[in-house]
C-alpha positions as CSV (number, residue, x, y, z in Angstrom):
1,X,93.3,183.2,96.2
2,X,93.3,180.1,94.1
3,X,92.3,180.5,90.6
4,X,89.7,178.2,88.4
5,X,92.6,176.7,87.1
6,X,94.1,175.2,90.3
7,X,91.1,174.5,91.6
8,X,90.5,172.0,88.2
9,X,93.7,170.5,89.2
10,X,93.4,169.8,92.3
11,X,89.9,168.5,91.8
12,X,91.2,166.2,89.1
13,X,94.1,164.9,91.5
14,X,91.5,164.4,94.1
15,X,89.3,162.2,91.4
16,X,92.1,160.5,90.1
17,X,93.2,159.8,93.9
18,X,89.6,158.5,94.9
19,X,89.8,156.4,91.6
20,X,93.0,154.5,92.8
21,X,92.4,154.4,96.3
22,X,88.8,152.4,95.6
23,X,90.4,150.3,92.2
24,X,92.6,148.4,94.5
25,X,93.6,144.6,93.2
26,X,92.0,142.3,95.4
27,X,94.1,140.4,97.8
28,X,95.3,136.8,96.5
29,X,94.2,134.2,98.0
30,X,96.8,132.4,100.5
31,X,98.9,129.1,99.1
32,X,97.9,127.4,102.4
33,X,94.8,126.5,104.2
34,X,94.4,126.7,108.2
35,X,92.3,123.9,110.3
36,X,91.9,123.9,113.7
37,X,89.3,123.2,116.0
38,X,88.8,121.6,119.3
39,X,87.9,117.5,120.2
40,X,85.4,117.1,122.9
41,X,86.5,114.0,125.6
42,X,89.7,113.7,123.4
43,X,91.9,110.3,123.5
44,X,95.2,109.9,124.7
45,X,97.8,109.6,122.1
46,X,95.4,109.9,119.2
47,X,96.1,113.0,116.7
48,X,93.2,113.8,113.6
49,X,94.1,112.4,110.6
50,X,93.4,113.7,107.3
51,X,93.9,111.0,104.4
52,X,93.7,112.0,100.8
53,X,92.8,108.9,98.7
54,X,94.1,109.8,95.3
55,X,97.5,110.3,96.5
56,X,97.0,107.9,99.4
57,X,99.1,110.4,101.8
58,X,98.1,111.0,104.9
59,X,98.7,114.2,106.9
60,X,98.7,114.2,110.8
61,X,97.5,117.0,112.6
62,X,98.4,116.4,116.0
63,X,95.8,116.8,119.2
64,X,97.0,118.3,122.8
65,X,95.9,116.8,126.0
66,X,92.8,119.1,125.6
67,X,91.7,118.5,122.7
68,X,92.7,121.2,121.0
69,X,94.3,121.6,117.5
70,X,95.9,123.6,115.1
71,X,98.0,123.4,111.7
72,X,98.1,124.8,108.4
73,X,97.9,122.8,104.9
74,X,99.6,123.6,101.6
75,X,97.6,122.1,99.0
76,X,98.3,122.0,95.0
77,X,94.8,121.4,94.5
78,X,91.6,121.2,96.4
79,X,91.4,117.8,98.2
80,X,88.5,115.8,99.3
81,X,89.9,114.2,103.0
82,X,89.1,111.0,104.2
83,X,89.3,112.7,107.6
84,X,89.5,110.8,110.9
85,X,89.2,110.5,114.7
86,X,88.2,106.9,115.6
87,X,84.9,108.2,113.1
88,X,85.4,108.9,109.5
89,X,83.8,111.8,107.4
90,X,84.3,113.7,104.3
91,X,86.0,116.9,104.1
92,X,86.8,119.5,101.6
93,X,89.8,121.9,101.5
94,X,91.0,124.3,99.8
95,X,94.0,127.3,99.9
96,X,92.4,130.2,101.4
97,X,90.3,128.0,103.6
98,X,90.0,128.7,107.4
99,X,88.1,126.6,109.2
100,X,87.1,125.8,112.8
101,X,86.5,122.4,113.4
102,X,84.2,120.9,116.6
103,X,83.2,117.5,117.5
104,X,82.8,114.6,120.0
105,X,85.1,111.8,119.8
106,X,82.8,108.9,120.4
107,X,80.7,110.5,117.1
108,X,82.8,112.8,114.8
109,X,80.5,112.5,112.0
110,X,77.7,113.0,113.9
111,X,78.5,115.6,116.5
112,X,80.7,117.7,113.7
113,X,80.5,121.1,113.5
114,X,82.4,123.7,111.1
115,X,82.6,127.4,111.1
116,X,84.4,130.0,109.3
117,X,85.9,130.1,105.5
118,X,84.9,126.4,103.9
119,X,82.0,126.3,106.1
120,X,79.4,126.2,103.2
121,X,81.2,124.2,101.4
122,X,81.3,121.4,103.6
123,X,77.5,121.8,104.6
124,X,77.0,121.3,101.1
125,X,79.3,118.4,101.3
126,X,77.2,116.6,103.9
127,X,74.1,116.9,102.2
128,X,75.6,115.4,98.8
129,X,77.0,112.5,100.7
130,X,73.5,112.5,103.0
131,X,71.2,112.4,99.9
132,X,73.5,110.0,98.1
133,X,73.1,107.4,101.0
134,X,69.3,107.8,100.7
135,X,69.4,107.0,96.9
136,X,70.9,103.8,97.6
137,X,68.8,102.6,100.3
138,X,69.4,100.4,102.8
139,X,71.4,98.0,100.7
140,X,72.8,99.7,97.4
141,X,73.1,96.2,95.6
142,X,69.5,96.8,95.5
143,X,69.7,99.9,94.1
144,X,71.9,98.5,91.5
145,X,70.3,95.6,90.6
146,X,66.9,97.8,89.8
147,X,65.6,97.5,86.1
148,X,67.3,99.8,83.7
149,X,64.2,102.0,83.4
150,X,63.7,102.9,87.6
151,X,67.7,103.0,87.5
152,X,67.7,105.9,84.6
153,X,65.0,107.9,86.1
154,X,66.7,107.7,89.7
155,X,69.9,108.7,89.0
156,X,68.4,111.4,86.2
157,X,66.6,112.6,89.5
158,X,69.3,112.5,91.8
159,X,71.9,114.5,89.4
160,X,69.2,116.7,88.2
161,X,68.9,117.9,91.7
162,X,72.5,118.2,93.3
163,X,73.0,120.4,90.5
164,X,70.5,122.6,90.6
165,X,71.2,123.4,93.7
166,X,74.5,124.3,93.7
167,X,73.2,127.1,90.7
168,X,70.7,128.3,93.4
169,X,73.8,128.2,95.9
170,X,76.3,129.8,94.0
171,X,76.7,133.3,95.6
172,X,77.5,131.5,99.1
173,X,79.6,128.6,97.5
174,X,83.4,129.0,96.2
175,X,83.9,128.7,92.7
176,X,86.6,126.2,92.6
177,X,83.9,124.0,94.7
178,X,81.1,124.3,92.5
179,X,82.9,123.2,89.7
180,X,84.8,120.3,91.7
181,X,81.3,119.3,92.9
182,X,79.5,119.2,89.3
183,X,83.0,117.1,88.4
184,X,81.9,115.1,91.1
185,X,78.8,114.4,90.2
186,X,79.6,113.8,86.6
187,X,82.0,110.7,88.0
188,X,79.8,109.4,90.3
189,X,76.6,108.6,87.7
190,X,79.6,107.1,85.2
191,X,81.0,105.0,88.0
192,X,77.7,103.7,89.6
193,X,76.6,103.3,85.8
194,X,80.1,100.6,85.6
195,X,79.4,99.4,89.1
196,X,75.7,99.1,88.2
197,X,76.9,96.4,84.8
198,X,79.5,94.5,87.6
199,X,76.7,94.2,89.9
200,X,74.5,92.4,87.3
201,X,77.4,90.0,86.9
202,X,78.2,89.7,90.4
203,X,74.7,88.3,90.8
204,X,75.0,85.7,88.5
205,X,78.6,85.1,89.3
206,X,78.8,85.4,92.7
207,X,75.4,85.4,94.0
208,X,74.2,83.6,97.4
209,X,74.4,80.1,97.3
210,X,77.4,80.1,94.3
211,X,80.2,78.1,95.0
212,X,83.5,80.9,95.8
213,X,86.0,82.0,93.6
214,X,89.5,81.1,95.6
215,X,92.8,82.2,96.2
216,X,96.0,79.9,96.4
217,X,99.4,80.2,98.3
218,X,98.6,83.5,100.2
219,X,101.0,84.6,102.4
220,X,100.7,83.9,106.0
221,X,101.8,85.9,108.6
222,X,102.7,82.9,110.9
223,X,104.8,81.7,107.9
224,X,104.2,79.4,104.4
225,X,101.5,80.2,102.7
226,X,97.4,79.4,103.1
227,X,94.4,78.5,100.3
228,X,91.1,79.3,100.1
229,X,90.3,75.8,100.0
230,X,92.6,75.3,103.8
231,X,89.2,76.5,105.9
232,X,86.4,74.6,104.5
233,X,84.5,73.0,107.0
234,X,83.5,76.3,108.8
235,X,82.1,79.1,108.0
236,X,84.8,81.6,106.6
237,X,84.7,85.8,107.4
238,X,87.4,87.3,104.8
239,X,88.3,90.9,105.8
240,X,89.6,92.7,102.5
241,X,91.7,95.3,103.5
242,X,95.2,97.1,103.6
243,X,97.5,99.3,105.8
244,X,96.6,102.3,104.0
245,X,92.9,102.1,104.1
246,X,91.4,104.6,106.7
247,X,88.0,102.9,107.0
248,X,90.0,99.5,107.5
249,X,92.0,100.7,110.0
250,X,88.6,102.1,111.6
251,X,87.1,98.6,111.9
252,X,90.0,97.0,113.6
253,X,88.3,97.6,117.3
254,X,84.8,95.9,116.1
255,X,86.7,93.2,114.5
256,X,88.3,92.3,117.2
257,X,85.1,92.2,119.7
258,X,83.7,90.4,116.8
259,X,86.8,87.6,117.2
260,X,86.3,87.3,120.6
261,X,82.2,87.0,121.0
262,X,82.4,84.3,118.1
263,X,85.5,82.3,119.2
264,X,83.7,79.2,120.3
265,X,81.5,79.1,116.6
266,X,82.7,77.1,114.0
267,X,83.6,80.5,112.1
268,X,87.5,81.4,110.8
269,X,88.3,84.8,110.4
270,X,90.7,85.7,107.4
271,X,91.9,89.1,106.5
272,X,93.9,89.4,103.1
273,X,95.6,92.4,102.9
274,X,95.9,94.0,99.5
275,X,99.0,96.1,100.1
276,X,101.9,95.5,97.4
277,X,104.8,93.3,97.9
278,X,107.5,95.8,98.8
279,X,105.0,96.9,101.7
280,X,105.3,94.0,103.5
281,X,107.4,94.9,106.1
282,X,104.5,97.4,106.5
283,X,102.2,95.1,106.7
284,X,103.9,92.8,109.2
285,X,104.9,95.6,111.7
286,X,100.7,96.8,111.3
287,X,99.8,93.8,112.7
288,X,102.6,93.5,115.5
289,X,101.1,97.1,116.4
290,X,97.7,96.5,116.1
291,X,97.8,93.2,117.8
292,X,95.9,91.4,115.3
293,X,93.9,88.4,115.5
294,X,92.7,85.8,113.0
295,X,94.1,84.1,110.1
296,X,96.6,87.3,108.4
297,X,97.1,86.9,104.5
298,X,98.3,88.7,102.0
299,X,97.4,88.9,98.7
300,X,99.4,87.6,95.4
301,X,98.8,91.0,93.7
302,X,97.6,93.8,96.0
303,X,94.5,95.5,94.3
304,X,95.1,93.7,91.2
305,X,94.6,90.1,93.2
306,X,92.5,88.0,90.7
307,X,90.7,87.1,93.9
308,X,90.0,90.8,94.0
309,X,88.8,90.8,90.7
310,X,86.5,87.8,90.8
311,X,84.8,89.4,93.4
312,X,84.5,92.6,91.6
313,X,86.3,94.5,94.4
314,X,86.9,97.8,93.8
315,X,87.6,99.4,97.3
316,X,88.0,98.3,100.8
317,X,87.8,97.9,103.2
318,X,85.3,94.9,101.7
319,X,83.7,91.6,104.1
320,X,82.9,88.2,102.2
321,X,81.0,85.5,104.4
322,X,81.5,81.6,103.0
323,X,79.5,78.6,104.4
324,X,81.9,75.4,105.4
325,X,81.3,74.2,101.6
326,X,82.7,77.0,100.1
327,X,79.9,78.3,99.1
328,X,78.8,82.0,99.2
329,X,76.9,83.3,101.9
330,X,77.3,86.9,101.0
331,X,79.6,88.6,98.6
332,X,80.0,92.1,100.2
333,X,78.8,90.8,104.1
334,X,78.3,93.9,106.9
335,X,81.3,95.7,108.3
336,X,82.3,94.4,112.0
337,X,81.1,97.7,112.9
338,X,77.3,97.1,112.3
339,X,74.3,95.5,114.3
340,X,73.4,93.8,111.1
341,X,76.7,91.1,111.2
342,X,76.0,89.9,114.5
343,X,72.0,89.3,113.3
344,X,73.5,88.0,110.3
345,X,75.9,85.7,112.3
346,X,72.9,84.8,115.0
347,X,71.3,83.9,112.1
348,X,73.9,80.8,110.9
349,X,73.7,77.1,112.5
350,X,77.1,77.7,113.5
């Protein structure tokens, strides 16, 4: 028989039992992230490339003959990837992550799809970056070059409502994201507000029909050096962009049609690289690769160029279009890879 007291005990024990087996700590969250997925019609001898642009590194995540891939990340912080496969689109990660990546080569950005842990986060992601690209319009010097007062309201609007809904979002969203998204949105109104006073300059400064800032004694990939001043007398496309610039790399292709369709029009192509001095070697052995066409420069001062700064460049990959005086045609021009340069183009008496 067991007495009152033993039964207390063991009742107790059985509490204090219960009590520990539900108070366990949580797990901690892994120190690495896993990304894998599969790439429909994949291309031989091309692996996804994630690129992190404040540290400029780039990880390669290599693709099988079917598509197929698979390799786990060890991140200090969370990272916002430049990520790649012929097409470019934004993508978050974070330790603890594991997500499931699906798309078609001929339209990653397009065709993407993400399951698993991070999932949400990127949706969210894809609407920032979707909703951001309808606040500028079809031509964001537009947007910047509004009158202080529409200005104010739209991006009061715009900030307003990205972060209300990440508040309304929060119970399906990461906490490390919501706060890296609000950080986010915080830097972008203060940058657009800078870009928004350079803009206002540029058109005074460098508006259609101004003569051109120039550049002198470039180096030349085919040896001495080239000016500014060298190509008047035709119409001059300048390609700003360097070895470690994702979306650069990514026009390379069009550029290249581009070269070829226009090679009988009195139009030079230039690119200026803005990759430093001690990466020339980098720079040379990019365009042996690549196969380059055109008129390869590089600049005096990589990013700090004051070609670059007349221009008010502050990332690449950037196009300028010059008339055969020198004159400015437009100051940021259409990427190789849009319709609108060859209407633009069609457009020229060239």
């Amino acid at each position: 028989m067991i007495n009152m007291r033993t039964k207390s005990t063991l009742f107790l024990a059985g509490a204090m039992s219960l009590f520990f087996a539900c108070d366990k700590a949580p797990e901690p969250t892994p120190d690495y992230a896993i990304i894998k997925g599969e790439v429909a019609n994949p291309k031989e001898g091309v692996n996804f490339r994630l690129y992190n642009p404040k540290t400029s590194k780039t990880q390669m995540i290599e693709v099988d003959e079917n598509g197929k891939f698979h390799d786990t990340l060890k991140l200090e912080n969370p990272v916002y990837f430049n990520a790649s496969y012929k097409d470019v689109f934004g993508l978050y990660v974070q330790n603890g992550f594991d997500m499931t990546l699906n798309f078609d080569s001929e339209s990653a950005s397009k065709s993407l799809k993400i399951k698993g842990e991070g999932a949400e986060e990127n949706a969210s992601l894809r609407k920032r970056s979707k909703e951001t690209n309808a606040l500028f319009g079809e031509d964001y010097r537009d947007f910047l070059s509004l009158e202080e007062e529409k200005y104010n309201k739209a991006m009061t609007d715009f900030s307003d409502k990205l972060n209300k809904r990440l508040e309304e979002n929060k119970d399906q969203l990461d906490e490390k994201f919501i706060t890296s998204e609000k950080k986010k949105i915080d830097e972008l109104v203060t940058s657009l507000a800078a870009q928004r006073e350079d803009q206002l300059k540029m058109n005074e400064k460098v508006g259609v029909g101004k003569e051109s800032p120039l550049f002198e004694d470039y180096m030349n990939y085919d040896g001495g050096t080239s000016s500014l001043k060298d190509f008047r007398g035709s119409y001059v496309y300048i390609d700003m962009w360097a070895t470690w610039c994702v979306p650069c790399l990514y026009e390379i292709p069009f550029m290249k049609k581009i070269e070829e369709q226009y090679k009988n029009d009195n139009i030079k192509f230039l690119a200026v690289s803005l990759d430093k001095k001690e990466d020339e070697q980098k720079w040379r052995d990019l365009i042996e690769k690549r196969n380059l066409h055109g008129t390869q420069l590089l600049a005096d001062n990589a990013m700090e160029s004051q070609f670059v700064k007349d221009y008010f460049i502050y990332g690449i990959p950037r196009f300028i279009l010059l008339d055969p005086e020198g004159r400015i045609v437009s100051a940021d021009a259409p990427r190789p890879s849009e319709d609108k340069l060859k209407e633009l183009f069609d457009s020229l008496d060239m």
